[in-house]
LUMFIDREN-125790 format. One record per residue: residue in three letters; y negated, z negated, x negated of N, C-alpha, C in turn. Coordinates in Angstrom, 1 decimal. Each point is the difference from the previous one (the first is absolute). Example, Ala and Ser with C-alpha at 12.3 -4.5 7.8 and 13.67 -1.06 7.14 Angstrom:
// residues 2
+-----+--------+--------+--------+--------+--------+--------+--------+--------+--------+
|  aa |    npy |    npz |    npx |   capy |   capz |   capx |    cpy |    cpz |    cpx |
+-----+--------+--------+--------+--------+--------+--------+--------+--------+--------+
| ala |    5.7 |   -7.8 |  -13.2 |   -1.2 |    0.0 |    0.9 |   -1.2 |    0.0 |   -0.9 |
| ser |   -1.1 |    0.7 |    0.4 |   -1.1 |    0.0 |   -0.9 |   -1.1 |   -0.8 |    0.8 |
+-----+--------+--------+--------+--------+--------+--------+--------+--------+--------+
// end
This chain:
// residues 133
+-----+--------+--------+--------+--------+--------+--------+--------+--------+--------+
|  aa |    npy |    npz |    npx |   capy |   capz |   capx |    cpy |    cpz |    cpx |
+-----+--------+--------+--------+--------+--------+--------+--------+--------+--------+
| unk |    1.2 |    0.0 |   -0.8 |   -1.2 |    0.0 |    0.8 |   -1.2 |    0.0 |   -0.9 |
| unk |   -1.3 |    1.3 |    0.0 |   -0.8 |    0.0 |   -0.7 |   -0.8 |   -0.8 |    0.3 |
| unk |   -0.5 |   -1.1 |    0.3 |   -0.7 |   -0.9 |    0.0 |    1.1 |   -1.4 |    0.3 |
| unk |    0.3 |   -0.4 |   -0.3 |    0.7 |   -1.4 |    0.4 |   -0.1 |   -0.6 |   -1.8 |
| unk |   -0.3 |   -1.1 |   -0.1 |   -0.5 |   -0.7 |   -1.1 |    1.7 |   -0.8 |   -0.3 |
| unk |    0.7 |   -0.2 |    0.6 |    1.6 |   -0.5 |   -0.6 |    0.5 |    1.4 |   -0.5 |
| unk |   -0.2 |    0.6 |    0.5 |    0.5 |    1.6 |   -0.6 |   -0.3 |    0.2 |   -1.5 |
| unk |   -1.5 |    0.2 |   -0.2 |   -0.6 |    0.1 |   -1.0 |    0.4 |   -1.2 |   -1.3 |
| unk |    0.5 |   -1.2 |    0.6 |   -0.1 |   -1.3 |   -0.9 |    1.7 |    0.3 |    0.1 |
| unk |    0.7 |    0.1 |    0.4 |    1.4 |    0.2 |    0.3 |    0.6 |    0.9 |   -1.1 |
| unk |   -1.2 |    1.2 |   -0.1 |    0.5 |    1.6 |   -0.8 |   -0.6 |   -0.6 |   -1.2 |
| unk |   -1.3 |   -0.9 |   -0.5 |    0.0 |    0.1 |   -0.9 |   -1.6 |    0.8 |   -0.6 |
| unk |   -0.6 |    0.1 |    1.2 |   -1.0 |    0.8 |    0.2 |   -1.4 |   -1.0 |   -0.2 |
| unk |    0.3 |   -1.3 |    0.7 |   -1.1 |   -1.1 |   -0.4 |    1.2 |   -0.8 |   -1.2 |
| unk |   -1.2 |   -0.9 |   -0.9 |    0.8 |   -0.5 |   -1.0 |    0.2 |   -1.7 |    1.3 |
| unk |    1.1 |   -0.5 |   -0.7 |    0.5 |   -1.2 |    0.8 |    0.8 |   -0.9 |   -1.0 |
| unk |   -0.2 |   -1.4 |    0.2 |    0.9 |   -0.9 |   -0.9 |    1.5 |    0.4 |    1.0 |
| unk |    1.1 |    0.4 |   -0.8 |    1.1 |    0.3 |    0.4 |    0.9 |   -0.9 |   -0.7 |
| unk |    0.8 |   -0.6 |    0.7 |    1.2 |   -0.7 |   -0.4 |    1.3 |    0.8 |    0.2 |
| unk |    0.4 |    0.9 |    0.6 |    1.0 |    0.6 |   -0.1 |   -0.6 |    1.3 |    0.4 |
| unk |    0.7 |    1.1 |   -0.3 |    0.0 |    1.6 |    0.5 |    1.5 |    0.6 |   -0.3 |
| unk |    0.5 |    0.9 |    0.7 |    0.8 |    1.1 |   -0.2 |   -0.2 |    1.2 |    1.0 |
| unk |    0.7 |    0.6 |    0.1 |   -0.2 |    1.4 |    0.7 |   -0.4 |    0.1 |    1.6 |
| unk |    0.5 |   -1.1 |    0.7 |   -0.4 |    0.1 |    1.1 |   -1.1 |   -1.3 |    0.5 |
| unk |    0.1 |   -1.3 |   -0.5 |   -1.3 |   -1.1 |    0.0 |   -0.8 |   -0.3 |   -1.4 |
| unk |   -0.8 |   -0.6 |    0.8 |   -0.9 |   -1.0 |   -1.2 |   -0.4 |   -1.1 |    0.4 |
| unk |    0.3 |   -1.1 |   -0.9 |   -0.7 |   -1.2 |    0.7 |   -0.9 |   -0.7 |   -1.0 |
| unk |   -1.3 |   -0.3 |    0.9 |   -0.9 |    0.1 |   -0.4 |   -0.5 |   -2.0 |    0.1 |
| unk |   -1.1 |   -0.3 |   -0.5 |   -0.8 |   -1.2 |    0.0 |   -0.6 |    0.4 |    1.4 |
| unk |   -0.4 |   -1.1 |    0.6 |   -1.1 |    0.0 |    1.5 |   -0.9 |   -0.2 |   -1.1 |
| unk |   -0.9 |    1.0 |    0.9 |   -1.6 |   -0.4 |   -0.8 |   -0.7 |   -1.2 |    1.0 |
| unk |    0.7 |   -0.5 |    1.1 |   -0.4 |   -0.8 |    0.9 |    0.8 |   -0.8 |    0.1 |
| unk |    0.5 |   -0.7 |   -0.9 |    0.9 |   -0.8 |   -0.1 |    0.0 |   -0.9 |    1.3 |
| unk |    1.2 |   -0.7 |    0.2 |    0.3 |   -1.1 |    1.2 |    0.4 |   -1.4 |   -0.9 |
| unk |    0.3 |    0.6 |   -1.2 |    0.4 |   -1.2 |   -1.0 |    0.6 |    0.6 |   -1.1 |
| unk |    0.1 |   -0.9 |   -1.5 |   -0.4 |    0.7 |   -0.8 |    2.1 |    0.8 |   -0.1 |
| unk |   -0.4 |    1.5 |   -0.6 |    0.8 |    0.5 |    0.0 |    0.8 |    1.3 |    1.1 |
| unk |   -1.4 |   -0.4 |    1.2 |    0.3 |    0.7 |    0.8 |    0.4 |    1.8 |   -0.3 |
| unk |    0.8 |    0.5 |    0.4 |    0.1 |    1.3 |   -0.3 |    0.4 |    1.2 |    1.0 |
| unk |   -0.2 |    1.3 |    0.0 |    0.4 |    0.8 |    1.5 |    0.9 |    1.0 |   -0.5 |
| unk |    0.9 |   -0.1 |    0.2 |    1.3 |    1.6 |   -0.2 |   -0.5 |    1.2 |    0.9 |
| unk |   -0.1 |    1.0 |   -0.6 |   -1.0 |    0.8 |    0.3 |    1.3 |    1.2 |   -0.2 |
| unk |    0.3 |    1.1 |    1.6 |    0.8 |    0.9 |   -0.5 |   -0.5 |    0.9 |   -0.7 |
| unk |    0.2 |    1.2 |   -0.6 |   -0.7 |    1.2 |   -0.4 |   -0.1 |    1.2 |    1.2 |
| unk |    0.8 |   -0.3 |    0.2 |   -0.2 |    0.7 |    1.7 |   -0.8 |   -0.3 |    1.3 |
| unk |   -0.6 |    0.7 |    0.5 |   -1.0 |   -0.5 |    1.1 |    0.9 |   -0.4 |    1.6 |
| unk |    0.3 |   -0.8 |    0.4 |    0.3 |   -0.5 |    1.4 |   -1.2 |   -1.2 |    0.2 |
| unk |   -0.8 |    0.5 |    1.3 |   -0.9 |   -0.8 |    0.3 |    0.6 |   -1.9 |    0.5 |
| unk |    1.3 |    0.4 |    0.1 |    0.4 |   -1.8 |    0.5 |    1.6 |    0.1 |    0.1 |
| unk |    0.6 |   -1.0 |    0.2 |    1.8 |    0.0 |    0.3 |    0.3 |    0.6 |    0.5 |
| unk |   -0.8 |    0.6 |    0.9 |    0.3 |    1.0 |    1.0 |    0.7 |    1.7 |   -0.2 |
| unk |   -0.8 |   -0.1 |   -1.0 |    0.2 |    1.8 |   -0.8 |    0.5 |   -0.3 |   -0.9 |
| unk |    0.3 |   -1.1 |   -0.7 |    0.8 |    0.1 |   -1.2 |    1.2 |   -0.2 |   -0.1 |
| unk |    1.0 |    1.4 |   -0.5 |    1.4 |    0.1 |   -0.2 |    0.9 |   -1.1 |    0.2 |
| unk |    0.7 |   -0.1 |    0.6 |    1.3 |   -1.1 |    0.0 |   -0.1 |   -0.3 |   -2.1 |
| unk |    0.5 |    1.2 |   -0.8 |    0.3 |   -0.1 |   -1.2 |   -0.8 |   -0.7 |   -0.8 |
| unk |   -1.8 |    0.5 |    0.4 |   -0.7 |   -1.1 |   -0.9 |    0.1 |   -1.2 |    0.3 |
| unk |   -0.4 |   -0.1 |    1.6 |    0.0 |   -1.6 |    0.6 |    0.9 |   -1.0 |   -1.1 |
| unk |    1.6 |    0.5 |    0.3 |    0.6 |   -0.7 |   -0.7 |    0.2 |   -0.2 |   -1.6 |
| unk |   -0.8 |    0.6 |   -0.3 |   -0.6 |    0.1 |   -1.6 |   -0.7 |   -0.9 |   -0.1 |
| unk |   -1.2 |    0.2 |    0.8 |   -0.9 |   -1.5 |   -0.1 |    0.2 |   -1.0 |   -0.2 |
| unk |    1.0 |    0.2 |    1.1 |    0.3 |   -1.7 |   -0.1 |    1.0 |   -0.2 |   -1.1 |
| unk |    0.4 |    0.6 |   -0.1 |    1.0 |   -0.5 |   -1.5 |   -1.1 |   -0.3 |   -1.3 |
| unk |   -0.8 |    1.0 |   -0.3 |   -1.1 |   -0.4 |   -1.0 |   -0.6 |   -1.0 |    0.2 |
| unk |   -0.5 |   -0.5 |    1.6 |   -0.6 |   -1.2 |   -0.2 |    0.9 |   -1.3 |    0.2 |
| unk |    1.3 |   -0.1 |    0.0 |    0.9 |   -1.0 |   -0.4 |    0.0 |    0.4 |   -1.4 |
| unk |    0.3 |    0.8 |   -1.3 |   -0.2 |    0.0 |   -1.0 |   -1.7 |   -0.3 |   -0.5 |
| unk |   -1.2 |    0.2 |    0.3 |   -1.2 |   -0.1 |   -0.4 |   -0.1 |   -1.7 |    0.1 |
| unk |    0.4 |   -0.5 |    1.7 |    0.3 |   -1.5 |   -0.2 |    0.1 |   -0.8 |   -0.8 |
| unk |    1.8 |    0.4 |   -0.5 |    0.3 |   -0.9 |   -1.0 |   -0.3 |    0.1 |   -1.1 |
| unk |   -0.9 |    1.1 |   -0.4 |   -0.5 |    0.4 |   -1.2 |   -1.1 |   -1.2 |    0.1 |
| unk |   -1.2 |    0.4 |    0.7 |   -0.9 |   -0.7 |    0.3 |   -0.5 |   -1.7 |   -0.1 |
| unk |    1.8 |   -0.3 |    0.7 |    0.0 |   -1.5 |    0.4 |    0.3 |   -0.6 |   -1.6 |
| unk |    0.8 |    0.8 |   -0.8 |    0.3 |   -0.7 |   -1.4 |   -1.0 |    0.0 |   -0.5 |
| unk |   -1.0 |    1.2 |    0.1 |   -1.3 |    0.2 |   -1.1 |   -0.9 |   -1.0 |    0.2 |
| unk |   -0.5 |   -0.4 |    1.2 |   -0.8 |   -0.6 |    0.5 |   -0.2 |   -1.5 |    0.2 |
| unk |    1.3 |    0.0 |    0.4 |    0.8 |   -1.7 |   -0.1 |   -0.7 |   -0.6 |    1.9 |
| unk |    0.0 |    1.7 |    1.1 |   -0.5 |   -0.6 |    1.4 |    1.2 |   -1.1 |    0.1 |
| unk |   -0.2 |   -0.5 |    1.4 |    0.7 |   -0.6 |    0.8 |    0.6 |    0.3 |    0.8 |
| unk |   -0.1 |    1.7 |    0.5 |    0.2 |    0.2 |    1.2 |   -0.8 |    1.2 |    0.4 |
| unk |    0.5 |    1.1 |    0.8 |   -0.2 |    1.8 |    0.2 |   -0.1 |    0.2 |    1.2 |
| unk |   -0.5 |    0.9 |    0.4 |   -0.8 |    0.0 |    1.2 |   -0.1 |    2.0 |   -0.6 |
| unk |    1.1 |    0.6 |    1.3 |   -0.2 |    1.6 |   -0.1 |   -0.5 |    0.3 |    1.1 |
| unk |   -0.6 |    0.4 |    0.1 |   -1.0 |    0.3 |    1.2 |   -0.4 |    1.6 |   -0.1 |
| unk |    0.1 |    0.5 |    1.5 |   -0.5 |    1.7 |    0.1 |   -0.4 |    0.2 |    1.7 |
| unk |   -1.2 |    0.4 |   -0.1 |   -0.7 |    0.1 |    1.3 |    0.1 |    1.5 |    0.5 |
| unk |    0.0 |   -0.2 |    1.1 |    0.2 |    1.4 |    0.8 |   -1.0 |    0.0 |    1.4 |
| unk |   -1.3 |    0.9 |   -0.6 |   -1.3 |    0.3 |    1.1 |   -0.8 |   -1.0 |    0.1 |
| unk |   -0.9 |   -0.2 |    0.5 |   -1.4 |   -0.4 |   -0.3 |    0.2 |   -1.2 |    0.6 |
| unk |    0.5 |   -0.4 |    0.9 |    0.0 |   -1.1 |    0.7 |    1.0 |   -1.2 |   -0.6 |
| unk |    0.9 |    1.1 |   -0.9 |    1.1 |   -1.0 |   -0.8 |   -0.7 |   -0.2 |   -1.1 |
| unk |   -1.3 |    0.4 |   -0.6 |   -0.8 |   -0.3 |   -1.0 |    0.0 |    1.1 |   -1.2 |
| unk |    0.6 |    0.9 |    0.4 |    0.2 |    0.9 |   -1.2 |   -1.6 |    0.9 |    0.0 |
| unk |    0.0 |    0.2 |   -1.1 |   -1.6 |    0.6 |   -0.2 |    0.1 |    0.9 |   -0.7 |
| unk |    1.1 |    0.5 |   -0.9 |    0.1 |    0.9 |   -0.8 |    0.9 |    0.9 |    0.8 |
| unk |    0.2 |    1.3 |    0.5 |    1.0 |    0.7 |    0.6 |    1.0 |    1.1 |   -0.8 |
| unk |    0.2 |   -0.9 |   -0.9 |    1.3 |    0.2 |   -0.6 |    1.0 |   -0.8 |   -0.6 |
| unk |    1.5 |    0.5 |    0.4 |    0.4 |   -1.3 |    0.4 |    0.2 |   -1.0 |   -1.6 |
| unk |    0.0 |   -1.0 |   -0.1 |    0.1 |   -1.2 |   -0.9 |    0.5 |   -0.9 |   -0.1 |
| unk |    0.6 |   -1.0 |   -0.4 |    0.5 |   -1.1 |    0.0 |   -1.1 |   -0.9 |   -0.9 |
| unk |   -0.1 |   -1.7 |    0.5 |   -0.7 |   -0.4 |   -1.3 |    0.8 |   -1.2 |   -0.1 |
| unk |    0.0 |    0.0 |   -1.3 |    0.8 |   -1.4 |   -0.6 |   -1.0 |   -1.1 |   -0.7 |
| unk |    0.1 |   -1.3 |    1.3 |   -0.4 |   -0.6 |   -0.2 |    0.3 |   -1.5 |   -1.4 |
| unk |    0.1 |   -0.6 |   -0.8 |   -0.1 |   -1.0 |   -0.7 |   -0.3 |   -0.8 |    1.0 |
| unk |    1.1 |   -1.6 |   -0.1 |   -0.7 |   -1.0 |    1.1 |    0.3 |   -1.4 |   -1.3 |
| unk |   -1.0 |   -0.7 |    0.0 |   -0.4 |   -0.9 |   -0.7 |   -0.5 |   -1.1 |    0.8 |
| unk |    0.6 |   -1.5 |   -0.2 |   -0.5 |   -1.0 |    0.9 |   -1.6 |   -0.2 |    0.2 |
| unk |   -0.3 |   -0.3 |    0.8 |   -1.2 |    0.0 |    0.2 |   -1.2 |    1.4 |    0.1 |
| unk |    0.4 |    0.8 |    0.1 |   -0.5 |    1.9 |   -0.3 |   -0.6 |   -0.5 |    1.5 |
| unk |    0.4 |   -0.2 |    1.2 |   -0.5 |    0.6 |    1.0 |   -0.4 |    0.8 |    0.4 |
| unk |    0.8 |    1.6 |   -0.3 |    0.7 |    1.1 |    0.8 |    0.0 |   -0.4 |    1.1 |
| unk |   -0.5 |    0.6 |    0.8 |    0.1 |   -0.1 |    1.4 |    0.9 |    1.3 |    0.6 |
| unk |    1.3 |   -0.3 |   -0.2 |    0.9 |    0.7 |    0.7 |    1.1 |   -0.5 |    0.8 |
| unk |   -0.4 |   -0.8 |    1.0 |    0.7 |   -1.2 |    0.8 |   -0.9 |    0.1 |    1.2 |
| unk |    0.6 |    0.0 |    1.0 |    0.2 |   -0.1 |    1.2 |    0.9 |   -1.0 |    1.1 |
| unk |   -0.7 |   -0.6 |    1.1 |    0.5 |   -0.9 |    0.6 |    1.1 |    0.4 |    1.0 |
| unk |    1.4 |   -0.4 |   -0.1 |    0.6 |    0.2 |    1.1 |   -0.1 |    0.2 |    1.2 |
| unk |    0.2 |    1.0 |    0.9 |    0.1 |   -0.1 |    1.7 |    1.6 |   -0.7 |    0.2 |
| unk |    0.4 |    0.3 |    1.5 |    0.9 |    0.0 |    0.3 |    1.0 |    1.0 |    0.8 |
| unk |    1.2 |    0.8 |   -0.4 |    0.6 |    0.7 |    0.5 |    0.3 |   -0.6 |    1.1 |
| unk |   -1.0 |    0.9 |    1.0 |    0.9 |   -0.4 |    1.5 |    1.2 |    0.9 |    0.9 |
| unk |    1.2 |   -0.4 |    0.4 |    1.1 |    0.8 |    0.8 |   -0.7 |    1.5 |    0.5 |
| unk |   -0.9 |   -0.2 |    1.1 |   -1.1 |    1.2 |    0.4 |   -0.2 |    1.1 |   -1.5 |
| unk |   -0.3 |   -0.8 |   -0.6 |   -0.8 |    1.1 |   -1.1 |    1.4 |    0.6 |   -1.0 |
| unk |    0.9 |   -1.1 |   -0.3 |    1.0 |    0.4 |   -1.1 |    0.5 |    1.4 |    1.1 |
| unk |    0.5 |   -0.3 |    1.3 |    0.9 |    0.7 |    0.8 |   -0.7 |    1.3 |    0.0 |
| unk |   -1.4 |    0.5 |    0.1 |   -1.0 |    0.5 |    0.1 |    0.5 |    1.5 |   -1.2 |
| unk |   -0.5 |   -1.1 |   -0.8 |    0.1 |    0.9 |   -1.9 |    1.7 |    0.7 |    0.3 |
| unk |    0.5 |   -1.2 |   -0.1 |    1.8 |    0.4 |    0.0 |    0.2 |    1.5 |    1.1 |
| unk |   -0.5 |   -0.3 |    0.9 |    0.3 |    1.1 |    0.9 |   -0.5 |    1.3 |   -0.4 |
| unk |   -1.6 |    0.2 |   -0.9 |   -0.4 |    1.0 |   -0.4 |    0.6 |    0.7 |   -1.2 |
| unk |    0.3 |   -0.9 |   -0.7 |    0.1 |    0.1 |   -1.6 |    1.7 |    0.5 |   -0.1 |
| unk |    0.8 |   -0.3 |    0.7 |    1.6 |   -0.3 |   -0.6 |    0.5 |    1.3 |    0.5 |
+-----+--------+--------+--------+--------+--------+--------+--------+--------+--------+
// end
């Protein structure tokens, strides 16, 4: 995508602190960190969200970012990993292409990526169940 800036940082086209690259990702430093260490796996290929993106990469990702993790967590000495990947504006994603970001979690960081329980009611589980299955 000629204009999309993960494209450009992805290919190589903007310079980026990179911690890993090969042929099909790059993972890069947040320049907006959440905490220190934060970093975004960035495909080389353009899918604007989970949506468009191949069964084959998907599960690529996530294997890199179970290896970027444990890489991460030794280097770092976190406590605790936080993978997170947003899909459309209302889920917070602001970049439209798709990404993962690996968070570093360190006691006391306050990351705010926690949320308060509801509760699953019969009505609603039965609801989903009936649509979904």
């Amino acid at each position: 995508m000629v204009d999309c800036i993960f494209c450009k940082i992805a290919n190589g086209e903007i310079p980026s602190a990179t911690l890993y690259e090969d042929e099909e990702f790059r993972v890069i430093l947040d320049l907006g960190p959440a905490s220190k260490g934060h970093a975004l796996i960035l495909p080389k290929t353009h899918a604007a969200n989970i949506y468009e993106l191949s069964d084959e990469t998907a599960g690529k990702a996530m294997i890199l970012a179970k290896h970027m993790a444990s890489k991460m967590t030794d280097a770092l000495g976190c406590e605790g990993f936080n993978i997170v990947q947003n899909n459309g504006e209302i889920a917070g994603q602001t970049v439209f292409h798709f990404h993962m970001h690996l968070i570093p979690r360190y006691k006391g960081d306050k990351v705010g990526l926690t949320w308060t329980p509801g509760k699953l009611t019969d009505e609603v589980k039965d609801e989903i169940l009936a649509k979904i299955k």
